[in-house]
N, C-alpha and C positions, 0 to 999 in steps of 0.2 A: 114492431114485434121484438121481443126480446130473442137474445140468443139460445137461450136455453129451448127446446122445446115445449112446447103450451100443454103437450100429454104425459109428461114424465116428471116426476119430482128429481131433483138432482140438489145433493147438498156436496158443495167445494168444502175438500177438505186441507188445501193451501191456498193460501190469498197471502198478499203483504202491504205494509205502509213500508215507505219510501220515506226514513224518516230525512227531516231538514236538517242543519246541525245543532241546534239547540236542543234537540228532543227530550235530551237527558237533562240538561242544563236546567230549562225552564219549570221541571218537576220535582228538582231536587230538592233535598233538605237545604235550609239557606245555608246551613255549616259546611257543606260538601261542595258547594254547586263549584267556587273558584276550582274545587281540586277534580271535576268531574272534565273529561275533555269534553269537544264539540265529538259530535257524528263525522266521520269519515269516508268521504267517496274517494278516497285514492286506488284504492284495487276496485275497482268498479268502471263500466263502462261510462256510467253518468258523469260528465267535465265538470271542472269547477267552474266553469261559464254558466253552464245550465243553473248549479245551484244557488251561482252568483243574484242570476236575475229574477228568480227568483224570491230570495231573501230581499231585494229592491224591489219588490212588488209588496213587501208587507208579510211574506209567506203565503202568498196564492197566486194561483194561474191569473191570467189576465181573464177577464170575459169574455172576451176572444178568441181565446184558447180555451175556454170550457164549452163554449156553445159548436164550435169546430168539433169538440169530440164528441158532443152528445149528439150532435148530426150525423156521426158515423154509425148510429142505432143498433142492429145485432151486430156490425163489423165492429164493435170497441174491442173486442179482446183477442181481434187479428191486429189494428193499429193502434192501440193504447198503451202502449211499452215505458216501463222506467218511471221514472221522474215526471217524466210530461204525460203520462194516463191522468185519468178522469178520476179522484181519489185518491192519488196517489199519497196524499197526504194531508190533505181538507175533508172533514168528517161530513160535512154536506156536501161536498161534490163523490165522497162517495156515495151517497144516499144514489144518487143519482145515476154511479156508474152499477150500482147493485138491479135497481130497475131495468136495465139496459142488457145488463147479464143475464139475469133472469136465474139465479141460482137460491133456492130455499133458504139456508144456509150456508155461513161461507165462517169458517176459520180463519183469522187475521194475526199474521206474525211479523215481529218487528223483519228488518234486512240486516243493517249494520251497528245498530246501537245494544246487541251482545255482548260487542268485541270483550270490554271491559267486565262484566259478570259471570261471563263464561270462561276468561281467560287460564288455560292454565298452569302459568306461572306464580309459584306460589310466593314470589316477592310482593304480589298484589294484596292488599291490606285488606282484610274482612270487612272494614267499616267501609273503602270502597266500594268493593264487589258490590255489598249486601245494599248501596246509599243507592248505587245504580239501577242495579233490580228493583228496589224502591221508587225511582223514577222513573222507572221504563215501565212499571206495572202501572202507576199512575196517571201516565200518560196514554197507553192504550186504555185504560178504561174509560179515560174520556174518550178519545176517538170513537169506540165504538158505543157510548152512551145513551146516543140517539136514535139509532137504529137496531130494534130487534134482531136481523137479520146477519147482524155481525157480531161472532163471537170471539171475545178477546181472547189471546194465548198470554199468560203473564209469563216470566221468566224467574226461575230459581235456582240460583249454583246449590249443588248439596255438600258442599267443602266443612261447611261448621254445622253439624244437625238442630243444633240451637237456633242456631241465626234460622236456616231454612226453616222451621219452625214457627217464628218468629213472621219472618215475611208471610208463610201459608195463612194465618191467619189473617194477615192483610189482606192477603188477593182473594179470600174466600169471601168476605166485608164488601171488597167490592166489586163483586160481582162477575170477575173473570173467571171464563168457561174452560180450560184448560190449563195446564203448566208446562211449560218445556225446561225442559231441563237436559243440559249437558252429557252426552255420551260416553262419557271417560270418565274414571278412576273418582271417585269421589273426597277428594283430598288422596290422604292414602288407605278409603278404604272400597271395599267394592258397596256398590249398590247394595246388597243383600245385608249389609253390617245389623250386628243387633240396631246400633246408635239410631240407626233410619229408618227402624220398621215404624216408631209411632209416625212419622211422614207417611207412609205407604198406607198407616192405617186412618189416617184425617182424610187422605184425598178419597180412599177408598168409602169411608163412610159420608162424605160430602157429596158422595157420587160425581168427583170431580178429575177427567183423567189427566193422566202423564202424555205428554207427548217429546217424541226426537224429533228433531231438523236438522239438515244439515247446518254447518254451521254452529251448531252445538260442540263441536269438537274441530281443531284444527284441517283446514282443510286439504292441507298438502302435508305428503308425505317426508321423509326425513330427507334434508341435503343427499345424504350419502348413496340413498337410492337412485337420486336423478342422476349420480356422475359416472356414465358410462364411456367419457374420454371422448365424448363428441359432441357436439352445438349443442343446448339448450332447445329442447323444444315449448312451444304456442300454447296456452289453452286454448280453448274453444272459440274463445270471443278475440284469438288474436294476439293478447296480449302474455305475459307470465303470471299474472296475481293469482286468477283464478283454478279451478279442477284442470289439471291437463291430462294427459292418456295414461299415464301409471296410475293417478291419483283416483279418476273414475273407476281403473280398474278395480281399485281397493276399497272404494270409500262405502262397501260395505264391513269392514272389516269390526268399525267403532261400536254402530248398533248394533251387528250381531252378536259381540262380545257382551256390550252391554246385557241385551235382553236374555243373553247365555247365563249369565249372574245370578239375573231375576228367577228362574227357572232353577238352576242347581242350585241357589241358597233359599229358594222355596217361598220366596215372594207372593208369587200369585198361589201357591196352594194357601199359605197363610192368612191370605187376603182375598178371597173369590170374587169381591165386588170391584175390585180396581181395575183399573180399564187402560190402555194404555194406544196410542199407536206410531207409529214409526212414518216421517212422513220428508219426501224428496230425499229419501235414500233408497231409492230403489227398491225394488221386489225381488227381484229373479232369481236371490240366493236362499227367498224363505223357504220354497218347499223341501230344499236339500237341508237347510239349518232342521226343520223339523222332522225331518227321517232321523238324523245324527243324534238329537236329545235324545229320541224314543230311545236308538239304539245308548247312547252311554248308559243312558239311565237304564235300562235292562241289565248291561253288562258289569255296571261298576257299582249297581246298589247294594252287591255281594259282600263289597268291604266298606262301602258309604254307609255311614249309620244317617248323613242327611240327605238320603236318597229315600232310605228306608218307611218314610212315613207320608211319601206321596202318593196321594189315592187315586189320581188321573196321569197320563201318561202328558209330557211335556207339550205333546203335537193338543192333544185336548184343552189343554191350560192355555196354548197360544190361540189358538181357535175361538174360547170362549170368552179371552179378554181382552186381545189384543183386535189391530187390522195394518196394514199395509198402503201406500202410495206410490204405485209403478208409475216411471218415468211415462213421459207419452209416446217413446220410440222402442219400448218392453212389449214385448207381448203375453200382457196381462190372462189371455185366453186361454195360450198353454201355460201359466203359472197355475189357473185354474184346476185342468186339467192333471196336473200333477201335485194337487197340493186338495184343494176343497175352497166351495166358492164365498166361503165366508171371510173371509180373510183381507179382502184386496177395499179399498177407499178409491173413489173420482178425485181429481183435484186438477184445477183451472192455474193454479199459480200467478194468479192476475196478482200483479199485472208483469211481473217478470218474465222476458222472454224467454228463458227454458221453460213453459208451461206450452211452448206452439202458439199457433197461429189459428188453430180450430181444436182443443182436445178432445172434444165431444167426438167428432170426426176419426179422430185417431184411435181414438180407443173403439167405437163402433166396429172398425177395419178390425181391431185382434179380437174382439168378442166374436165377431162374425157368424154363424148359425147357430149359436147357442143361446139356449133356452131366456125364454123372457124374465122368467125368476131370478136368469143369472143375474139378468141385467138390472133388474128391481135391485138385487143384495149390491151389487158394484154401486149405483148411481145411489142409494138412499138408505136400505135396510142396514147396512152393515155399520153405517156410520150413525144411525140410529139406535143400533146397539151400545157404541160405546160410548156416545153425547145422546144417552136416552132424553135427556131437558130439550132438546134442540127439534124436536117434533113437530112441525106446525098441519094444523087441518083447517085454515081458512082458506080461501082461493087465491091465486096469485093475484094482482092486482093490472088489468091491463097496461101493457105502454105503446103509444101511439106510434 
């Protein structure tokens, strides 16, 4: 039996490949590839041993290790962690780890081969940026080419509106269901710039959304802030690379800025069909972010003349074209409760260990006696809204 339940449709709205280090290398333009690094697991739990042997294998598990994991049946997505999960990086063993999940649809985003396209430092050369996002698009749409059931996220810096431009037409060609795109400053202008609306207005008439991730924007906060004149503190996982306790504190800070943008330079009024959502950065600050627009927008449209011509109130605009991915230790229930149920996305994060050890489970616990509609919009409706393509009405397909 798969993991999912056999009565509920549920579409993941975060999954990842684990890219190898070639990822980028092996898609690039032949001009770029010498100047394109390899993929980098130094800040990352995964050893260069693992990747090692890996890459000594040809770039795939042994058989061995894939029939090991496909034995573990609905438990993959308690012990399928990393590097070593079922898919993690082979487009037919993920075929495999999808049956086993049991997830309608599932969103597929790169882990570390951003680093370079989303950087930003702006010593970074356009024809790089733009050669990588080029092979990192290319590369996930093969990954996910074979199976319906995965949909590609491409990647697009918005630094030069030309070049973005440029790539969107690529990634629309081939077939990727998504875009992410970077949380920060867009070179040096905000999201809203005239320069970007035709961007805003391709993906919106492509019916093709935006998405954030973390990751999309540096993950740790300034030097300055960690030196309080005593020890360094652990992230999570132990080490320094990753989120640690100030950095989670904040790392709302990027999206909400972001989609604050969107909103007061009038994006989504200009745009009603673009679709956008916000995904492993947490929920918990949406329903206060959306009292706060209502209110500026009330108080400042006085003297705002680009205030003035918005015909829905910000909390409406977000509601209807955005959605949300609470961690699986948020309690999605009361975000609910103080916000409206449309808003919030599932997501499994397979095979990354912040996604737990059972999220279904977890989120069940803060949904807890509310209403079955809730849970229809959380597990399926909501994210059907904003990937209206991603639909399916045949039956799932048994696995033994």
């Amino acid at each position: 039996m798969p993991y999912a339940p056999a009565d509920r449709d549920i579409y993941d709205a975060d999954s990842h490949i684990m890219e190898l280090p070639d990822f980028l290398k092996k898609y690039a333009d032949p001009g770029l590839r010498d100047e394109i690094p390899e993929v980098s697991y130094s800040a990352s739990i995964v050893t260069d041993e693992e990747v090692a042997v890996i890459m000594n294998q040809g770039g795939k598990h042994s058989p061995e290790h894939v029939a090991a994991q496909v034995a573990l049946g609905d438990r993959l997505i308690e012990a399928s962690k990393e590097i070593q999960a079922l898919g993690a990086f082979d487009r037919a063993d993920r075929t495999q780890a999808m049956d086993l999940l049991g997830f309608r649809k599932q969103l597929v985003f790169a882990t570390h081969s951003v680093a370079l396209p989303f950087s930003a430092s702006s010593k970074v050369e356009p024809r790089l940026r733009y050669g990588a996002a080029r092979a990192h698009n290319r590369h996930m749409a093969d990954f996910c080419a074979n199976d319906a059931r995965l949909m590609g996220v491409a990647v697009i810096p918005l630094d030069d509106p030309d070049l973005a431009m440029a790539e969107l037409d690529a990634v629309l060609a081939q077939g990727l269901e998504a875009v992410w795109i970077p949380h920060r400053p867009c070179g040096d202008r905000s999201p809203g710039h005239v320069d970007l609306d035709p961007f805003w207005a391709r993906l919106a008439e492509s019916g093709t959304p935006f998405v954030l991730h973390v990751g999309g924007a540096p993950l740790q906060l300034a030097k300055a802030w960690m030196n309080n004149g005593r020890a360094p503190t652990k992230d999570w996982l132990g080490g320094g690379e990753n989120l640690r306790t100030k950095d989670i504190a904040l790392l709302h800070e990027g999206p909400e800025a972001f989609l604050t943008m969107m909103v007061l330079d009038g994006v989504l009024e200009r745009h009603p069909g673009l679709r956008g959502a916000s995904v492993e950065l947490g929920a918990g600050w949406v329903p206060e972010l959306l009292r706060r627009l209502d209110w500026v927008v009330k108080h400042w449209s006085r003297n705002d003349a680009n205030l003035q011509g918005l015909s829905r109130t910000p909390s409406q605009q977000m509601t209807d074209q955005l959605a949300f991915t609470p961690f699986v230790f948020e309690e999605v229930g009361a975000f609910i409760d103080q916000s409206n149920p449309d808003l919030y996305l599932f997501s499994s994060d397979y095979p990354h260990i912040e996604g737990g050890r059972n999220p279904i489970a977890r989120f069940e616990t803060s949904l807890g006696e509310r209403a079955p509609s809730v849970r229809d919009k959380f597990y399926a409706e909501n994210f059907l809204r904003i990937f209206p393509g991603a639909r399916v009405t045949s039956p799932r397909a048994a696995v033994a």
